[in-house]
C-alpha positions as CSV (number, residue, x, y, z in Angstrom):
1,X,-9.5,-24.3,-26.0
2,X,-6.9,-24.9,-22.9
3,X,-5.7,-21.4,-23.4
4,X,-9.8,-20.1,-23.2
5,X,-10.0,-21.9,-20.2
6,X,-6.9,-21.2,-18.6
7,X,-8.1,-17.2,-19.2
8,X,-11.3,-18.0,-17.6
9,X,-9.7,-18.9,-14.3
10,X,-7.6,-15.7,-13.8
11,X,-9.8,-12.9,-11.7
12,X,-10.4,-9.8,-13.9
13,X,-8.4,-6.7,-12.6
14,X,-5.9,-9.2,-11.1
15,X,-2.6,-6.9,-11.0
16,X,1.2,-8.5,-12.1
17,X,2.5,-11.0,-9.6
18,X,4.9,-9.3,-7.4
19,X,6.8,-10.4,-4.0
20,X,6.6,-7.2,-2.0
21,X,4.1,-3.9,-1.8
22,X,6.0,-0.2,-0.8
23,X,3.7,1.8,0.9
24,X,4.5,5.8,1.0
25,X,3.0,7.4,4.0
26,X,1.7,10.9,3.0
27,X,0.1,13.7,5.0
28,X,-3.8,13.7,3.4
29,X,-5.8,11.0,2.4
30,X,-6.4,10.3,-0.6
31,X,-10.1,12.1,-1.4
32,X,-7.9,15.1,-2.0
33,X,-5.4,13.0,-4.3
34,X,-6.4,14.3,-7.8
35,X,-7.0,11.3,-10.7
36,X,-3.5,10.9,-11.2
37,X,-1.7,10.2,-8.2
38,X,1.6,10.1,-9.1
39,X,1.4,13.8,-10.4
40,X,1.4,14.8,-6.6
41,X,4.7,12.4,-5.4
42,X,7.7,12.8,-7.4
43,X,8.6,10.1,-5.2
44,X,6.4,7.6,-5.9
45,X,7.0,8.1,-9.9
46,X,11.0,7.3,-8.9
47,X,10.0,4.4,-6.9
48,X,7.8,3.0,-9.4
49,X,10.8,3.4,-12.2
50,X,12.2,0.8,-10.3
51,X,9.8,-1.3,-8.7
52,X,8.9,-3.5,-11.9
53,X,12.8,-4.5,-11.7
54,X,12.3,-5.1,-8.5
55,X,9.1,-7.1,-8.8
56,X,7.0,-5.0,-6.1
57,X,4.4,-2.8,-6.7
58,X,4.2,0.7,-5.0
59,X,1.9,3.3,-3.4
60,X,1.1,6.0,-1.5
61,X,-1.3,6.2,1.6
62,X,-2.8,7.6,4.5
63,X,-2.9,6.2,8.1
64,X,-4.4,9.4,9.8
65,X,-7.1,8.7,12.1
66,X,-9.8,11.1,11.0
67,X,-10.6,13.3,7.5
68,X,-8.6,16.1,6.3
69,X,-9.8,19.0,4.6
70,X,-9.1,18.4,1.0
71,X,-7.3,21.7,0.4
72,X,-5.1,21.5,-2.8
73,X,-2.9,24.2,-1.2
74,X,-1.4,21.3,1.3
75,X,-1.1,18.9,-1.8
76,X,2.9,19.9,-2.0
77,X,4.7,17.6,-4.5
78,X,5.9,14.3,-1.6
79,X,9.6,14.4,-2.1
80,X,10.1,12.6,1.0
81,X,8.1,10.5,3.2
82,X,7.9,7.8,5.8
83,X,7.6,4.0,4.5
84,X,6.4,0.7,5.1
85,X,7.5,-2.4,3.0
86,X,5.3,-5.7,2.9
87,X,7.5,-8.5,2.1
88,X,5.7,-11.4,0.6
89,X,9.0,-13.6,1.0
90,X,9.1,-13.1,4.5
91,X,5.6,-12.8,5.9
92,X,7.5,-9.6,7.6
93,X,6.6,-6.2,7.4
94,X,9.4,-4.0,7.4
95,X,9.2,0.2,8.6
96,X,11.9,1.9,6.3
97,X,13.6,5.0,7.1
98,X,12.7,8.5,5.7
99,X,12.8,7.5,1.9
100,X,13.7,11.0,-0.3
101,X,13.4,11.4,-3.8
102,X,17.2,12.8,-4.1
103,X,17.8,9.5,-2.7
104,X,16.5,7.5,-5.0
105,X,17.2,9.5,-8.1
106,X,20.9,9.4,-7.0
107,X,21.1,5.8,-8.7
108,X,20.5,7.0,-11.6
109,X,20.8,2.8,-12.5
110,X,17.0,1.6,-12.4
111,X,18.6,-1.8,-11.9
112,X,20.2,-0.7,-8.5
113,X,19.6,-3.2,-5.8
114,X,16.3,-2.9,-4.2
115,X,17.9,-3.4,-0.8
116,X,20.6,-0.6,-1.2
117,X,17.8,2.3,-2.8
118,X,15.4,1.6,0.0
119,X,18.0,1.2,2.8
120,X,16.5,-1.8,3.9
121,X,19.4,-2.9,5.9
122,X,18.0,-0.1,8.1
123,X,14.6,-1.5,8.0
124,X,13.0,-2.5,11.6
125,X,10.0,-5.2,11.9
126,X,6.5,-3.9,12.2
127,X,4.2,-6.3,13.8
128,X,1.2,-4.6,13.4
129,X,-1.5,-6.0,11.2
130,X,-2.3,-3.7,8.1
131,X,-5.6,-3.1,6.1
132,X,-6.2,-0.4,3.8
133,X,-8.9,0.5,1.5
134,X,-9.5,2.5,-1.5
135,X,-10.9,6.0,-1.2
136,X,-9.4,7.4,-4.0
137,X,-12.6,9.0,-5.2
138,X,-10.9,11.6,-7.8
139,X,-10.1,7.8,-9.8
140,X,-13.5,6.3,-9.0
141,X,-16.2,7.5,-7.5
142,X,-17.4,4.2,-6.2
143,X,-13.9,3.9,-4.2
144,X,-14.6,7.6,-2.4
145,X,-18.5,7.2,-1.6
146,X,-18.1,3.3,-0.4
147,X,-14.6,3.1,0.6
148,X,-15.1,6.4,3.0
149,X,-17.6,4.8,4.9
150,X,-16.0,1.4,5.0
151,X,-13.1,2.7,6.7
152,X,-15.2,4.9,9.1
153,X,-16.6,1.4,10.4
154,X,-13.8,-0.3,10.4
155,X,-11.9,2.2,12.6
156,X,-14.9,2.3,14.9
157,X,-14.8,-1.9,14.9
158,X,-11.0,-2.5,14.6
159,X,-9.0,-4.0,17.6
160,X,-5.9,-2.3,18.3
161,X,-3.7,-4.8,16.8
162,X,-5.0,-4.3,13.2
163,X,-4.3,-1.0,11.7
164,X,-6.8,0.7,9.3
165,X,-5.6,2.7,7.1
166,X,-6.6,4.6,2.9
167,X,-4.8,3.6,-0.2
168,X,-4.7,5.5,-3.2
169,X,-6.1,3.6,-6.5
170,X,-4.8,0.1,-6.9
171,X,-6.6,-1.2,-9.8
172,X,-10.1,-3.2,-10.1
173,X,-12.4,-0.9,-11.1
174,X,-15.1,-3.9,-11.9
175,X,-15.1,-3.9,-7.8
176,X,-16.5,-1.1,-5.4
177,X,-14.1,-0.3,-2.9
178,X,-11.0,-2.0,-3.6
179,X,-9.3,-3.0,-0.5
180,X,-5.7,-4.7,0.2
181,X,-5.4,-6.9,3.2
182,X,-1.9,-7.6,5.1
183,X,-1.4,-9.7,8.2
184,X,-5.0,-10.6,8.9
185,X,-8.5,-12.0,7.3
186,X,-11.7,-10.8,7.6
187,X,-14.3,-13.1,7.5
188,X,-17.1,-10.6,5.8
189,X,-15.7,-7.3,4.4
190,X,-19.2,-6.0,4.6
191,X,-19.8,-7.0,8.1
192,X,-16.5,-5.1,9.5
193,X,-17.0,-6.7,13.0
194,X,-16.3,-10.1,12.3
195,X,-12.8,-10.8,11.8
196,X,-10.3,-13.7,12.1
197,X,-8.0,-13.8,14.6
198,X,-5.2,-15.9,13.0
199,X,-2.1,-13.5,11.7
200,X,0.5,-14.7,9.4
201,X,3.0,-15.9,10.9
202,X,6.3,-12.8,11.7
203,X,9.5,-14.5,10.0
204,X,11.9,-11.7,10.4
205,X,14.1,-11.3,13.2
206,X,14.4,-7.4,14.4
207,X,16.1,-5.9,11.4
208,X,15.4,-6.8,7.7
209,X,18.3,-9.2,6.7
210,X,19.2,-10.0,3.1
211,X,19.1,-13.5,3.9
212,X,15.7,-15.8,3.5
């Protein structure tokens, strides 16, 4: 009976617990992703060899500021990309430098220090406040027909400070446009011009240090 109860109090399509989310940047959003992401980012699929060791979770998104056309001839396998790491630990957001698949796959050890693969010692503090929401329509076609037009009005509503931006599929497919939130609250997700003005508070000093 406890262990019926204890199951009814975990949200459905609640993903692992993890202390930090890897975000690669890529050049199209993701309505020209096909179903299977990873297929597309040789990077990502190293990255995510690693990251349950790690205890993060990873991705790939876009942080364009209009539609691309979805032209599969532009959808080169992502060998290398830009990167931006949320640390949960920290309250910190960290930019990485250029993170390349060679890179990675050079440790051939999937136990490798997270710090050391992702250069992190390199990192510098990103104080920008991060949103990003689902339009991975390929996966679901709730995320591609909702999310698109959620993030069209948040762009159009968004203060400078807080940066909109698409995420390829993250999970909870019981819920239409599946959105992941970093730095800031909003007080209605369906009315995108009411939002809270408290940020978490920036821990980090300049340059990601190893130390908590």
């Amino acid at each position: 009976m406890q262990a019926v109860a204890n199951s009814a109090k975990v949200l459905a399509g609640t993903v692992p617990l993890h202390k930090g989310y890897l975000l690669l940047h890529h050049h199209l959003p993701p309505s020209a992703y096909p179903s299977k992401h990873t297929t597309i980012s040789p990077l990502l699929s190293s990255v995510q060899l690693r990251s349950s060791t790690w205890g993060i979770q990873a991705n790939i998104a876009y942080f364009g500021s209009g539609d691309r056309a979805d032209s599969e001839s532009e959808l080169e396998p992502q060998r290398e990309a830009d990167a931006t790491f949320f640390d949960y630990e920290r309250r910190s957001t960290f930019r990485l430098p250029k993170l390349a698949s060679a890179h990675v796959d050079a440790f051939s050890d999937i136990q490798a220090p997270m710090h050391i693969v992702l250069q992190l010692e390199n990192a510098t503090t990103d104080a920008q406040n991060h949103l990003l929401v689902c339009t991975h329509g390929q996966r679901d076609c709730r995320c591609g027909d909702t999310g698109g037009a959620v993030v069209a009005a948040l762009r159009k509503a968004a203060p400078a400070s807080l940066n909109v931006g698409e995420i390829a599929h993250v999970g909870g497919h019981n819920y239409v446009c599946f959105s992941r939130l970093w730095g800031w609250c909003l007080s209605a997700l369906s009315d995108t011009r009411q939002t809270c003005s408290r940020s978490l508070p920036a821990t980090g000093s300049e340059r990601y240090s190893q130390s908590t």
